[in-house]
FISETI-903162 format. One line per 5 residues: number of its first residue (from 1); for each residue y negated, z negated, x of N, C-alpha, C. Coordinates in nm, 2 decimals, decimal comma. Layout:
<sites>
NUM = Y/Z/X/Y/Z/X/Y/Z/X ~ ...;
</sites>
This chain:
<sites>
1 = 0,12/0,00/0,08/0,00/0,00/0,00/-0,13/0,00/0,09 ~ -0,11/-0,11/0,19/-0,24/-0,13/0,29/-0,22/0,08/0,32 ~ -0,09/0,11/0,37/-0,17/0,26/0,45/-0,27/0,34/0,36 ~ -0,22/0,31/0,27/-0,24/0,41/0,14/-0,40/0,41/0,10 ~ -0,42/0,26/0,09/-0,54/0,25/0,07/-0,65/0,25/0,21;
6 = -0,61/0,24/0,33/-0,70/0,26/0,43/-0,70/0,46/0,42 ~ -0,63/0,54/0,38/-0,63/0,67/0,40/-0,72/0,73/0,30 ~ -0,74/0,65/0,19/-0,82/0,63/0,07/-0,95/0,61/0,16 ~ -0,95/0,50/0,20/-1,07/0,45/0,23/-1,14/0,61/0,34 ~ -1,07/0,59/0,42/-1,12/0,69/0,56/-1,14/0,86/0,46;
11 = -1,09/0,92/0,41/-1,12/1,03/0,33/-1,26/1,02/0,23 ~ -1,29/0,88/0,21/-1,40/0,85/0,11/-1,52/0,88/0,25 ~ -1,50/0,89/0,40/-1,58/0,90/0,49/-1,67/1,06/0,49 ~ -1,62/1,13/0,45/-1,67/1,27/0,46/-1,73/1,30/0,34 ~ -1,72/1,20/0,19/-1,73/1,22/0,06/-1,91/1,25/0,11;
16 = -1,95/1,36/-0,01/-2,09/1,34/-0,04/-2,16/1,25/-0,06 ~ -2,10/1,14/-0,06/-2,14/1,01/-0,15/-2,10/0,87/-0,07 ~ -2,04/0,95/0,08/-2,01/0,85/0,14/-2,09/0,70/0,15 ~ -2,26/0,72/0,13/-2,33/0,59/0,15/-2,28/0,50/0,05 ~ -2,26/0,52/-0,10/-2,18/0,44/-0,22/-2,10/0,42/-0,21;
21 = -1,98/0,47/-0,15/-1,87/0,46/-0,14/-1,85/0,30/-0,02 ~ -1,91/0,33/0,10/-1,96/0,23/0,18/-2,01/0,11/0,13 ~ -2,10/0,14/0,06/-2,13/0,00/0,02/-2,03/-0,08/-0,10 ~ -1,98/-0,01/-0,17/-1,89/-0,03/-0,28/-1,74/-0,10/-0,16 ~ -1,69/-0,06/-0,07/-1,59/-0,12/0,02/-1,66/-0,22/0,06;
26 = -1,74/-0,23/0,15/-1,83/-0,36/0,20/-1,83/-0,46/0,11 ~ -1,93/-0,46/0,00/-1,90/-0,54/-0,07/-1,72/-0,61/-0,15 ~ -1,67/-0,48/-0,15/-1,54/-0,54/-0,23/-1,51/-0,60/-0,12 ~ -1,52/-0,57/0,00/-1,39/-0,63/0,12/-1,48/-0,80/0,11 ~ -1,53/-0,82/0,06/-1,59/-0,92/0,09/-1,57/-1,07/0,05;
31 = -1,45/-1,02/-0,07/-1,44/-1,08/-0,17/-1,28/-1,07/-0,21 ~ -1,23/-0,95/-0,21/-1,10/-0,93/-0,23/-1,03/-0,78/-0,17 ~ -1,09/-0,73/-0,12/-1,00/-0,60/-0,08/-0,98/-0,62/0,04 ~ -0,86/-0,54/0,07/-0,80/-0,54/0,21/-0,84/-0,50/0,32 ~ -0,94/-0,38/0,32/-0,99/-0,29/0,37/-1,10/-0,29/0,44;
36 = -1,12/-0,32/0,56/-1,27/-0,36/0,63/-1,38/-0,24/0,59 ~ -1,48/-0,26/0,59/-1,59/-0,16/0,58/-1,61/-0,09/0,71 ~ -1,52/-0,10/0,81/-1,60/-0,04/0,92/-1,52/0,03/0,96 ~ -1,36/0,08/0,90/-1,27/0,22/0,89/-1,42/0,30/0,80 ~ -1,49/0,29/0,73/-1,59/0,38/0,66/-1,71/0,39/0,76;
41 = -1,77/0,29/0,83/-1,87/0,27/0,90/-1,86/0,33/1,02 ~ -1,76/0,36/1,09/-1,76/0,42/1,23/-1,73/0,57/1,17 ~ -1,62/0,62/1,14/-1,69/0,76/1,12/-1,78/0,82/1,09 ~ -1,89/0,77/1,01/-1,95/0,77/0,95/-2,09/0,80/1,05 ~ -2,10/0,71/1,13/-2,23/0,62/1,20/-2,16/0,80/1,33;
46 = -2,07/0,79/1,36/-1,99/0,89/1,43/-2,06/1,04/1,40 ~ -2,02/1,09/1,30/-2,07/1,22/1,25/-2,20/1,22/1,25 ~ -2,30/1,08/1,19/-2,46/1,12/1,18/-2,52/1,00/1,26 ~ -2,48/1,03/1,39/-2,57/0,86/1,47/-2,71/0,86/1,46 ~ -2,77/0,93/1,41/-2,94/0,92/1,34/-2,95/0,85/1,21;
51 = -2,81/0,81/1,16/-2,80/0,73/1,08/-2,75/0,63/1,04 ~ -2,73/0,56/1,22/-2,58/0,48/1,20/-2,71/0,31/1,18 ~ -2,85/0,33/1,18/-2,86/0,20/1,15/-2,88/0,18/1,01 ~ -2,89/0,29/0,95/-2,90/0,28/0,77/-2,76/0,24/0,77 ~ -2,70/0,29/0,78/-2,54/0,26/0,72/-2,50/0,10/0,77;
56 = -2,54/0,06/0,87/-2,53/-0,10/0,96/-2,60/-0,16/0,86 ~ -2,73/-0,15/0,81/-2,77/-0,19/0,72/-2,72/-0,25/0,57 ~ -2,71/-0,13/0,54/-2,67/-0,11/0,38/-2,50/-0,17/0,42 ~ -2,43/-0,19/0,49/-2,28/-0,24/0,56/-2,34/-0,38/0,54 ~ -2,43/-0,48/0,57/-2,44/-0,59/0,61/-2,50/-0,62/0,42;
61 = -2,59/-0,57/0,39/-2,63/-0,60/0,27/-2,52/-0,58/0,17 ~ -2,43/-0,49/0,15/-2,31/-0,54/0,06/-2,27/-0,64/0,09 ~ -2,20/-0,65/0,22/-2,12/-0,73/0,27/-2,20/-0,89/0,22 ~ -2,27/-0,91/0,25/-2,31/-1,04/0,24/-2,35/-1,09/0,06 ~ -2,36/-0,94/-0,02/-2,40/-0,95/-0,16/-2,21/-0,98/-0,19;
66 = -2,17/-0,91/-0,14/-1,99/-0,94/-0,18/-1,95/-1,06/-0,13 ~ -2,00/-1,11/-0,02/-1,94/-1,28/-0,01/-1,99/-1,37/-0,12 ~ -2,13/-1,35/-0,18/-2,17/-1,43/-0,25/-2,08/-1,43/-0,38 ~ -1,98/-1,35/-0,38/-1,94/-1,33/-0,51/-1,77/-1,39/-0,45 ~ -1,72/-1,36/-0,31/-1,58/-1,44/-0,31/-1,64/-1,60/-0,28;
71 = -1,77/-1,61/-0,22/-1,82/-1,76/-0,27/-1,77/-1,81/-0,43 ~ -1,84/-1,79/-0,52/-1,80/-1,79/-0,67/-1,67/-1,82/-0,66 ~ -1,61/-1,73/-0,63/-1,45/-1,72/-0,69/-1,41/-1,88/-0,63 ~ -1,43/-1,91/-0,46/-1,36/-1,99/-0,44/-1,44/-2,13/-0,45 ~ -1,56/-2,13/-0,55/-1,64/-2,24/-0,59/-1,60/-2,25/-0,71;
76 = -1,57/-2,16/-0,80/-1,55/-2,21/-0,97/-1,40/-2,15/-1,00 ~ -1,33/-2,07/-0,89/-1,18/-2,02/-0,96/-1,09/-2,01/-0,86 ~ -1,06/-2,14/-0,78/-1,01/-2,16/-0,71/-0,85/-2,14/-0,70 ~ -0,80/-2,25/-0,88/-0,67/-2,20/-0,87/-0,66/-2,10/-0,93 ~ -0,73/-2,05/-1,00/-0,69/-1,93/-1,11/-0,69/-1,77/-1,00;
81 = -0,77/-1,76/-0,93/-0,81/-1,67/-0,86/-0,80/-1,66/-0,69 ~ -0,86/-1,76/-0,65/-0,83/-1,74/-0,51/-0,72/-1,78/-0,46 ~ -0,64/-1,92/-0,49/-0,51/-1,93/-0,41/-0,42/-1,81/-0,46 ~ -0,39/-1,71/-0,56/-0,34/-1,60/-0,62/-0,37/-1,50/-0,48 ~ -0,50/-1,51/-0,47/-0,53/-1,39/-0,44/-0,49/-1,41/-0,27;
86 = -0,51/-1,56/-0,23/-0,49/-1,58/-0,04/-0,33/-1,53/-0,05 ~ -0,24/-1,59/-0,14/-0,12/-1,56/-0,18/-0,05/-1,43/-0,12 ~ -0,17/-1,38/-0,20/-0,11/-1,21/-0,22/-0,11/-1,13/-0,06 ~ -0,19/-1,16/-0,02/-0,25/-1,12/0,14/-0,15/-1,19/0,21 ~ -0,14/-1,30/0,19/-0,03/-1,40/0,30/-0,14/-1,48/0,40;
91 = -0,26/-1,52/0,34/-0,37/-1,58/0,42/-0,38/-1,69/0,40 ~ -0,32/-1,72/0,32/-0,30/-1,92/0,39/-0,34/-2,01/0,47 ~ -0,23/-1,94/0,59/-0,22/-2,01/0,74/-0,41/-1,93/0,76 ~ -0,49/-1,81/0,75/-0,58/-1,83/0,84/-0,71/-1,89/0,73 ~ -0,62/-1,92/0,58/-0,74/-2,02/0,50/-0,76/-2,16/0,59;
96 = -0,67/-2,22/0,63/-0,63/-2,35/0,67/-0,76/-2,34/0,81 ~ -0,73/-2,23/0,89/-0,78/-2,26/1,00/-0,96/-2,25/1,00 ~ -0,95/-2,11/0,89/-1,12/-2,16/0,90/-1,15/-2,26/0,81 ~ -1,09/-2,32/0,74/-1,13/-2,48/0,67/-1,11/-2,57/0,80 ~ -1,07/-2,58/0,90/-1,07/-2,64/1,01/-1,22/-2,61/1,10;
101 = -1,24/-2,47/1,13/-1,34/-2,40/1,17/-1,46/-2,46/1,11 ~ -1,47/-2,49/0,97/-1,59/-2,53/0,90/-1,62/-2,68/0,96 ~ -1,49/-2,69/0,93/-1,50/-2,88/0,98/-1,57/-2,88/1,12 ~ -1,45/-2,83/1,20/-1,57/-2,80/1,31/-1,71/-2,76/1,41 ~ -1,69/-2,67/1,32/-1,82/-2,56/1,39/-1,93/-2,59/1,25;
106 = -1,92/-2,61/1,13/-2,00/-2,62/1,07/-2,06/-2,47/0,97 ~ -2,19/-2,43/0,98/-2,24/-2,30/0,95/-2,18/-2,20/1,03 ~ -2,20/-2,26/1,15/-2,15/-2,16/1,26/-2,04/-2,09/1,23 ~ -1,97/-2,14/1,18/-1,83/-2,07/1,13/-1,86/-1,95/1,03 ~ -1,93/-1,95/1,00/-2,00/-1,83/0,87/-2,05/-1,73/1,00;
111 = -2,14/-1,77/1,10/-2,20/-1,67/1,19/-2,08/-1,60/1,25 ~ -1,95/-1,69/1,28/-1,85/-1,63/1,34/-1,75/-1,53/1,27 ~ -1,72/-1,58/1,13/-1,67/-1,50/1,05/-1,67/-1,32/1,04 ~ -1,84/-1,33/1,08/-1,83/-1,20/1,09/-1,80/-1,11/1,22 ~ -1,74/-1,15/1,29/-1,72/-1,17/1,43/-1,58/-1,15/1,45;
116 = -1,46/-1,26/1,36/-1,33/-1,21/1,37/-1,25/-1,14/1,35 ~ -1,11/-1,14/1,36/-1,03/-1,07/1,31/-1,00/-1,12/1,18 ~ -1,02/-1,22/1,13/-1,00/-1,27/1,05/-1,05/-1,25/0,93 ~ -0,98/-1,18/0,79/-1,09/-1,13/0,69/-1,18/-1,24/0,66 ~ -1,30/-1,14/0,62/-1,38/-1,19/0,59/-1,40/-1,29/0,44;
121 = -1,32/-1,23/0,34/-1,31/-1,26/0,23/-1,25/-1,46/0,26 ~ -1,17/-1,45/0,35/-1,12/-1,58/0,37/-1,22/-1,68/0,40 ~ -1,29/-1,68/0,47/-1,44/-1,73/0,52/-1,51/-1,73/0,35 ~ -1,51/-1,65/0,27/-1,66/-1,66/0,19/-1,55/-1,76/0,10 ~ -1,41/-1,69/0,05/-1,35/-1,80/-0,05/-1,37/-1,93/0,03;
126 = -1,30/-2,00/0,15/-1,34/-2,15/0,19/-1,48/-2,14/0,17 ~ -1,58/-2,07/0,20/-1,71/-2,15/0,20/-1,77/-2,22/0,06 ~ -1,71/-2,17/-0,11/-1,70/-2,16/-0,17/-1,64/-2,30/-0,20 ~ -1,47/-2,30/-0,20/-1,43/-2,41/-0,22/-1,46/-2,54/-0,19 ~ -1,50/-2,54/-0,01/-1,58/-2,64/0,02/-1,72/-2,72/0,03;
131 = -1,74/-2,61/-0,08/-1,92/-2,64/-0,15/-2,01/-2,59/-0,03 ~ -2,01/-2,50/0,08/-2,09/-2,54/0,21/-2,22/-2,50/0,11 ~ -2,33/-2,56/0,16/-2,49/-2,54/0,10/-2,50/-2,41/0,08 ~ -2,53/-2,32/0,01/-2,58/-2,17/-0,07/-2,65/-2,10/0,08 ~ -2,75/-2,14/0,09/-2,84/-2,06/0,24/-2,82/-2,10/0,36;
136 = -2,77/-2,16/0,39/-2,66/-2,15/0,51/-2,58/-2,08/0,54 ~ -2,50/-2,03/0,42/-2,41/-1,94/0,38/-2,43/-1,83/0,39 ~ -2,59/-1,81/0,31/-2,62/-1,66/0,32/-2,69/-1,61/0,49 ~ -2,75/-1,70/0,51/-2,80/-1,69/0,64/-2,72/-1,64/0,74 ~ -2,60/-1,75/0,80/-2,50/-1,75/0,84/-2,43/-1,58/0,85;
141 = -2,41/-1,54/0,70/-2,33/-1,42/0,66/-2,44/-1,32/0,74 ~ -2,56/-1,35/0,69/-2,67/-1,24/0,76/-2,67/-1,18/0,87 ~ -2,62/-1,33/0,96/-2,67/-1,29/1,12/-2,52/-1,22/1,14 ~ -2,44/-1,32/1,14/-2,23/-1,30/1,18/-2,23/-1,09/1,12 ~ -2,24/-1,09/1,01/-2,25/-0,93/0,97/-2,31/-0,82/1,02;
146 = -2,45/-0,90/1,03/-2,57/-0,81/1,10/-2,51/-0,81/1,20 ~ -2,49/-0,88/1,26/-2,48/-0,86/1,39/-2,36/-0,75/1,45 ~ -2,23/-0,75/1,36/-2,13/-0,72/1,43/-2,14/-0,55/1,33 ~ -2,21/-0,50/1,22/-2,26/-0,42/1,23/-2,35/-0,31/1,27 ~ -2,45/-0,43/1,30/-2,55/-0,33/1,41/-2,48/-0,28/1,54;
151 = -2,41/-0,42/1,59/-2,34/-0,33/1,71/-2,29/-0,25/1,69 ~ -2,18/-0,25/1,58/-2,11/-0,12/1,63/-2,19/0,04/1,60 ~ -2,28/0,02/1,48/-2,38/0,16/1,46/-2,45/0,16/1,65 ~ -2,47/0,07/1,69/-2,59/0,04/1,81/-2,45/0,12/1,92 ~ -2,32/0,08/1,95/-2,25/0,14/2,01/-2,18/0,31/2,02;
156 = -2,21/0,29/1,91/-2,19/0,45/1,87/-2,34/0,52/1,91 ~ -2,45/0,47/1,87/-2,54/0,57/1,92/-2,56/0,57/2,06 ~ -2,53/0,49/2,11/-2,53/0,50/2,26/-2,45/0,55/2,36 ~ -2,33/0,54/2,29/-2,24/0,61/2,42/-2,11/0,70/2,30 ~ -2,14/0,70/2,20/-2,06/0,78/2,10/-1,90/0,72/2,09;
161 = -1,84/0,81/2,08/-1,63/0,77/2,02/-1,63/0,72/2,17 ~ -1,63/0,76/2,30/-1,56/0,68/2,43/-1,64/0,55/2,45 ~ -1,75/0,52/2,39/-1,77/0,41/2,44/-1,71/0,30/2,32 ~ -1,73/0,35/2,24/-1,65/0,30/2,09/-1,51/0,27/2,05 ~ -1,44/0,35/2,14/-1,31/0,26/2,18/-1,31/0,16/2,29;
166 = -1,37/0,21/2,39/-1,40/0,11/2,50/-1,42/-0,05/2,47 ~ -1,50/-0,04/2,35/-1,56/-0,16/2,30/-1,44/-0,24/2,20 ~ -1,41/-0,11/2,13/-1,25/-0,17/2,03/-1,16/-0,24/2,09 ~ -1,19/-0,17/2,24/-1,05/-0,23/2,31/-1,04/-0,36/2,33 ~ -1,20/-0,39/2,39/-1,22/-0,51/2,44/-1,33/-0,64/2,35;
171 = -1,32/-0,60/2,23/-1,31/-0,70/2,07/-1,26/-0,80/2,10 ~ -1,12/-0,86/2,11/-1,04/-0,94/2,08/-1,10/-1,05/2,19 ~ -1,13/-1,01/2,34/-1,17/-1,09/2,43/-1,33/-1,15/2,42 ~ -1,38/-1,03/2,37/-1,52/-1,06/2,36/-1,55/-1,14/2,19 ~ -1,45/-1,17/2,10/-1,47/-1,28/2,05/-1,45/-1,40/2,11;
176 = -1,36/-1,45/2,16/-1,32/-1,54/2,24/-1,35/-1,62/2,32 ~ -1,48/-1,53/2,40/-1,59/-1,58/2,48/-1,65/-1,63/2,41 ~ -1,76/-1,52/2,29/-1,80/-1,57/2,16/-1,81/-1,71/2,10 ~ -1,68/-1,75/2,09/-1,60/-1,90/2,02/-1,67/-2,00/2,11 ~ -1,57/-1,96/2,23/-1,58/-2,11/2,41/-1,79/-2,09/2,40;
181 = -1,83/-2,02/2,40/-1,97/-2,04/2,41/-2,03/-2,14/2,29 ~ -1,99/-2,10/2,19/-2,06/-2,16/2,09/-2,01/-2,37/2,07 ~ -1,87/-2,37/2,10/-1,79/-2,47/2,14/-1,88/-2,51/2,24 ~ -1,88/-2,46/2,36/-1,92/-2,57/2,42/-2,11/-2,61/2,39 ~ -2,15/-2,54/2,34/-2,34/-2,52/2,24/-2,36/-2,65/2,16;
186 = -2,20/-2,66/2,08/-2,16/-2,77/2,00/-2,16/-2,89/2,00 ~ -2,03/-2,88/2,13/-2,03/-3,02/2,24/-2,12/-3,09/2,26 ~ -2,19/-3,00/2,31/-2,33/-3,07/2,37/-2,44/-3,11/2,26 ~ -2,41/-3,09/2,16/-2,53/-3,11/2,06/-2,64/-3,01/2,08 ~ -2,60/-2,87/2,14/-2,72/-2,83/2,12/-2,74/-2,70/2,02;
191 = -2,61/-2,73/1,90/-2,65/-2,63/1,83/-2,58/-2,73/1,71 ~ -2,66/-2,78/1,61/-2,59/-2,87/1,50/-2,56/-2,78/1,37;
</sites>
């Protein structure tokens, strides 16, 4: 089903209509679909790099209009809808950890969210269920989104598909650093 619908998704990349379509994924992914916004957003930013910071844009403003709504879900429909829905995915084990993440890192964990591998929808349901404050949330989502948006429109206009794998490759580590920075920012009290 996942192939099915990522082949869906990436074919919607060439659509006339691709900017709706993008934001329509963005936002759903945000909240309940499987499908990251950024199988739409790199081809995309790829074919018209004169327009990869509209599309980073309009990617960060669904996305964060769609958390506000898997917020909801996992603030007023927790059993009816989100444990159903972490269920269905098999996200459990990484609900648990960013409920740990929250515990620990606080907001931060929203800035990071957009940052991981870890869907995103999982981050806005826990933010949700554990009441975190409304604008922190949105804030949080703003920067974590923006940020990991703009980069990649910002890497593609700069060095195009080779530097864009370059950078895919090396994701996994460059969150990681990411984390140990912010951890040790923490530690220290100098990011509450």
């Amino acid at each position: 089903m996942i192939r099915r619908l990522l082949h869906w998704a990436l074919d919607k990349a060439g659509h006339p209509r691709a900017p709706a379509w993008l934001g329509a994924i963005s936002f759903a992914e945000s909240s309940f679909f499987p499908i990251p916004p950024d199988v739409l957003l790199a081809p995309m930013a790829l074919a018209r790099p004169h327009r990869g910071w509209y599309f980073a844009a309009l990617t960060t403003l669904t996305s964060v209009l769609g958390g506000l709504l898997g917020y909801l879900i996992g603030a007023l429909l927790y059993q009816a809808v989100a444990a159903p829905l972490l269920d269905f995915y098999g996200a459990r084990a990484e609900y648990r950890q960013v409920v740990d993440w929250f515990g620990t890192y606080g907001v931060w964990a929203v800035f990071l969210a957009g940052l991981t591998p870890v869907p995103y929808k999982v981050f806005t349901i826990a933010a949700g269920s554990l009441a975190m404050p409304l604008l922190p949330f949105v804030v949080g989502s703003f920067a974590g989104r923006g940020l990991r948006f703009f980069a990649l429109a910002g890497v593609i206009r700069l060095g195009g598909e080779p530097l864009y794998r370059q950078v895919e490759r090396w994701s996994p580590l460059l969150f990681w650093l990411g984390v140990a920075g912010i951890a040790v920012l923490v530690g220290y009290g100098l990011l509450a």
